[in-house]
C-alpha positions as CSV (number, residue, x, y, z in Angstrom):
1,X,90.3,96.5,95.0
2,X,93.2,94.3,94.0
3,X,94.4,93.9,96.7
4,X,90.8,92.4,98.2
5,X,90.1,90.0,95.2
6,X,93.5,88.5,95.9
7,X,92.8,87.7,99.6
8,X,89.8,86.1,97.9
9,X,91.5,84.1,95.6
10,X,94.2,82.8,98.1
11,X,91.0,81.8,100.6
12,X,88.9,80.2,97.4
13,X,91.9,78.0,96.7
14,X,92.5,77.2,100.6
15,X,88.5,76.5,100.3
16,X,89.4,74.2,97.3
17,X,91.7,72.0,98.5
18,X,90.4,71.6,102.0
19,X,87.1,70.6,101.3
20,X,88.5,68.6,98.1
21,X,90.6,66.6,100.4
22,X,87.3,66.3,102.5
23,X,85.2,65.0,99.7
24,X,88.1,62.5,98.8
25,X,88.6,61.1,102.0
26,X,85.2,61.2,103.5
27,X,83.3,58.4,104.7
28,X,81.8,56.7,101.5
29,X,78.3,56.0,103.9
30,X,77.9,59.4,104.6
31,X,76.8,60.3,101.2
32,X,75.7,64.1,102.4
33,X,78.7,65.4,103.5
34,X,80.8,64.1,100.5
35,X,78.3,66.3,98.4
36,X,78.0,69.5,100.1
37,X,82.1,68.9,100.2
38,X,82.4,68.5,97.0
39,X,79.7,71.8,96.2
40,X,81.6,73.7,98.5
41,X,85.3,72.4,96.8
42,X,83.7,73.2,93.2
43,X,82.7,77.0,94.3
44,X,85.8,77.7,95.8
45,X,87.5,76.7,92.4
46,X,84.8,78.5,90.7
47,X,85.6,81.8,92.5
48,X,89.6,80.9,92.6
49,X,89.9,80.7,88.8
50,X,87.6,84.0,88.4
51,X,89.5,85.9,91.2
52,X,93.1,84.4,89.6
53,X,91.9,85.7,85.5
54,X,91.0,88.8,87.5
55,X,94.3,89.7,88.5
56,X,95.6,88.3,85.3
57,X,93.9,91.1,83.1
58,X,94.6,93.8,85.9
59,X,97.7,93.0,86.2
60,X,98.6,93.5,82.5
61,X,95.9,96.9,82.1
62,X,98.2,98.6,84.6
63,X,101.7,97.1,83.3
64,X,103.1,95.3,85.9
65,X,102.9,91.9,83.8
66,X,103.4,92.1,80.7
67,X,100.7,91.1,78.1
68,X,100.8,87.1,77.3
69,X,101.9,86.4,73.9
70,X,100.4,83.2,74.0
71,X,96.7,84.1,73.3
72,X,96.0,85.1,69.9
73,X,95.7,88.4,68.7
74,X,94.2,90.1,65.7
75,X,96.4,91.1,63.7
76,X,94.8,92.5,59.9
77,X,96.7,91.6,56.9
78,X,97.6,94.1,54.5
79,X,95.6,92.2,51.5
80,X,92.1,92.4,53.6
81,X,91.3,95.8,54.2
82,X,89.7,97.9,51.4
């Protein structure tokens, strides 16, 4: 299953930036390509930043990445429980 939603994310992002560039660069007249462009360029980063947080959280539920110690986690002080 990984190994699927990955081919997705690499084809979401392609998605992203060629039909971003499209939207960008397009004809300012033709008004209905630049927004189904720019629909099309916001769902592939929709679905690229889904697919990528995927394989974020799998990756670090099976331990080949290690958890981020960025993000916050609960930690319960010793003064708080009863």
């Amino acid at each position: 299953m990984s190994k699927l939603i990955t081919i997705l994310n690499v084809i979401a992002w392609a998605g992203f930036w060629s039909f971003g560039y499209l939207a960008l660069t397009g004809n300012p007249e033709a008004g209905g390509r630049m927004t189904i462009a720019l629909l099309l360029a916001a769902a592939g980063a929709a679905v690229g930043l889904w697919a990528y947080f995927w394989l974020v959280r799998h990756s670090e539920a099976t331990g080949y990445a290690k958890p981020a110690a960025s993000r916050a986690r609960y930690e319960a002080d010793e003064g708080l429980e009863g």
